[in-house]
C-alpha positions in Angstrom: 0.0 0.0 0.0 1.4 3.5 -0.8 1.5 6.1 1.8 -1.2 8.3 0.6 -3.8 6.8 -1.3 -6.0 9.4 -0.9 -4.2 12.1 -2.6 -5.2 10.8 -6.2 -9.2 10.8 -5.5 -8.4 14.9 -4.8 -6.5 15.7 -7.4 -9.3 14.4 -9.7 -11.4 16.0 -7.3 -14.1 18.8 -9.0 -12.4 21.3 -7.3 -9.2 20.6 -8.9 -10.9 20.4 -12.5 -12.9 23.4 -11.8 -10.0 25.8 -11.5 -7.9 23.9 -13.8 -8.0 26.2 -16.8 -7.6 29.6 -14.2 -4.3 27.9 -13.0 -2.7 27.0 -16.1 -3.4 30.2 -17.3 -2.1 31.9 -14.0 1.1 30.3 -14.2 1.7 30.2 -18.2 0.6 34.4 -18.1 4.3 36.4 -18.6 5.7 38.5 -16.3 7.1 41.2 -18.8 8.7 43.0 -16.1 10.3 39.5 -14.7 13.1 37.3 -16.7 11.8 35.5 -20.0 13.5 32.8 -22.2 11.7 31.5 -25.4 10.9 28.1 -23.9 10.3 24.7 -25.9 7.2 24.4 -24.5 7.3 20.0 -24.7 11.1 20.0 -23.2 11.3 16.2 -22.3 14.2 13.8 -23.2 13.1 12.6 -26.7 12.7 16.2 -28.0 16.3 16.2 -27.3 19.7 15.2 -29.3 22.5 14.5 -28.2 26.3 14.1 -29.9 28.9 12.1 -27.7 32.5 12.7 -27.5 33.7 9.4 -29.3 36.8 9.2 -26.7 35.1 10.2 -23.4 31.1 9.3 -24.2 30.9 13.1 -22.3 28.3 15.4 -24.2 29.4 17.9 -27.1 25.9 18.9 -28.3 22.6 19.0 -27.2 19.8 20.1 -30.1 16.1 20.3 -29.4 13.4 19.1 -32.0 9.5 19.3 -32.3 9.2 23.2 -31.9 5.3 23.4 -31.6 4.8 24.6 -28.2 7.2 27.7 -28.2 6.6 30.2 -25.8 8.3 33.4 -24.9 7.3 33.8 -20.8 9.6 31.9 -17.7 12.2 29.5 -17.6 10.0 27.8 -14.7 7.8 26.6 -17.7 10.2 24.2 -19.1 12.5 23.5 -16.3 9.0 22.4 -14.5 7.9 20.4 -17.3 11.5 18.6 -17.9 12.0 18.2 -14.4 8.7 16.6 -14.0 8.3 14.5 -16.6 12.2 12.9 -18.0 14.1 12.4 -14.9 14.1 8.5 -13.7 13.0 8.6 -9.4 16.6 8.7 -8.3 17.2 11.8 -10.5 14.3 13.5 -10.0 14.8 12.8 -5.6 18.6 13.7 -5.6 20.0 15.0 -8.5 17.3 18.2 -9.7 19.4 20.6 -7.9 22.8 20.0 -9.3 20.4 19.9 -12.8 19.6 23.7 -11.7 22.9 24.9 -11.2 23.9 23.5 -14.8 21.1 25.4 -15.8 21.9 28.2 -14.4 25.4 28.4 -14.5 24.8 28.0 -18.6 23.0 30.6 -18.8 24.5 33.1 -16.8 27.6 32.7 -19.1 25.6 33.0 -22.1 24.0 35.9 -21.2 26.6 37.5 -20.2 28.8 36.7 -23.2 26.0 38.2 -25.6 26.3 41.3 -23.2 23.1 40.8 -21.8 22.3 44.3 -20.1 20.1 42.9 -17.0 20.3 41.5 -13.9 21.3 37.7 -14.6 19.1 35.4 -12.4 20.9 34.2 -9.7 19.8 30.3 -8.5 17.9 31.1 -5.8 15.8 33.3 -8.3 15.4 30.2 -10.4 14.2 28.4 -7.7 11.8 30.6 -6.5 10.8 31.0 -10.2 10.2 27.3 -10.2 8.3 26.9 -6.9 5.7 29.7 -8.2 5.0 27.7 -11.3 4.6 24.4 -9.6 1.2 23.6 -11.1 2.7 23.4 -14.5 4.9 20.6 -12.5 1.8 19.2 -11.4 -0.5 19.6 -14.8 2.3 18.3 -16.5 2.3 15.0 -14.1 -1.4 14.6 -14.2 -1.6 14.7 -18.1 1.4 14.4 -20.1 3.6 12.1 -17.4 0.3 9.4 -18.0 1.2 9.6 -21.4 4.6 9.2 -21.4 4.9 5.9 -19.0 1.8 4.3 -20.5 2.9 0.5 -20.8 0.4 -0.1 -23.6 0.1 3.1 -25.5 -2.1 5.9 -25.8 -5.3 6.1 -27.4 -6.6 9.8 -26.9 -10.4 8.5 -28.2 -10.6 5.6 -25.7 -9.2 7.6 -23.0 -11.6 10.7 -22.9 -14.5 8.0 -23.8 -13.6 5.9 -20.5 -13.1 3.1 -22.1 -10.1 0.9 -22.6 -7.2 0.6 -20.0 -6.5 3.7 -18.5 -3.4 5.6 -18.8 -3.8 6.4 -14.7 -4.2 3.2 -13.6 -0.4 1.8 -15.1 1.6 0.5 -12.2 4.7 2.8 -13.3 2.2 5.8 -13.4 1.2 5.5 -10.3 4.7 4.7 -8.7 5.6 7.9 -9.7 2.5 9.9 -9.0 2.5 8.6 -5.3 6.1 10.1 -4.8 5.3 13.2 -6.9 1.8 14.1 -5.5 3.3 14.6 -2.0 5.7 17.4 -3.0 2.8 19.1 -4.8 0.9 18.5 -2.0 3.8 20.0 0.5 4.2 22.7 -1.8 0.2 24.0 -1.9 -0.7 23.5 -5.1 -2.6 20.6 -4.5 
């Protein structure tokens, strides 16, 4: 038995679905005075390629395909989304930090070498970027992170009918969702 079985019943919960569409739009609204990237918008591990360095297997390049979802508003956005949905359970419990700091550590030195005239976003700004977005993190979980670990595919008809397996119900789903749900929990967003 998982720790809190309860959590999924409210998360489904009418009161969760009835200010679904006010949240997303809260936290995917820009902040034009605040920091902006252009941000993928479906950032998860197989929009990504990478090259290897033949002699040390260390990453050269990274590209990014499948540019549908492009967005100019926070870096939250995506490092929410990626951080929710690619990262295996030990990644995503010990390593999203040091994850950050790449990310942010990247980008200050970009910025800076394109002269960037702004204040540069510090970590702790990230952060605290990331924890106002959280219910991307969790919309992201609820919907797409179903998706993504379904063990016998997606069919989007069958799904929304009720009918067929559901993409909730996989055991690797829910694995996930019970050590997820939590944090959103502890966090307030759910």
């Amino acid at each position: 038995m998982h720790p809190k079985p309860l959590i999924f019943p409210r998360i489904m919960s009418r009161r969760f679905a009835d200010n679904l569409m006010e949240n997303l739009e809260r936290v995917l609204k820009r902040d034009d005075e605040g920091f902006n990237v252009l941000n993928h918008g479906d950032l998860w591990v197989n929009n990504l390629m990478f090259r290897y360095d033949d002699a040390t297997g260390d990453v050269r390049e990274v590209r990014f395909l499948d540019f549908q979802n492009v967005q100019f508003t926070s870096p939250a956005i995506d490092l929410q989304y990626f951080l929710v949905v690619s990262p295996d359970a030990d990644v995503r419990a010990h390593h999203c930090d040091r994850l950050l700091e790449e990310y942010q550590e990247e980008l200050s030195l970009l910025l800076t070498a394109l002269g960037y005239p702004r204040r540069i976003p510090s970590l702790s700004d990230l952060k605290e970027e990331i924890e106002r977005k959280a219910f991307h993190g969790l919309f992201a979980a609820v919907t797409d992170l179903a998706i993504l670990l379904s063990e016998d595919g997606f069919e989007y008809d069958s799904t929304l009918q009720g009918g067929g397996n559901s993409v909730f119900s996989s055991r690797k789903y829910r694995d996930v969702m019970y050590k997820l749900l939590p944090i959103f929990e502890e966090k307030g967003v759910i």
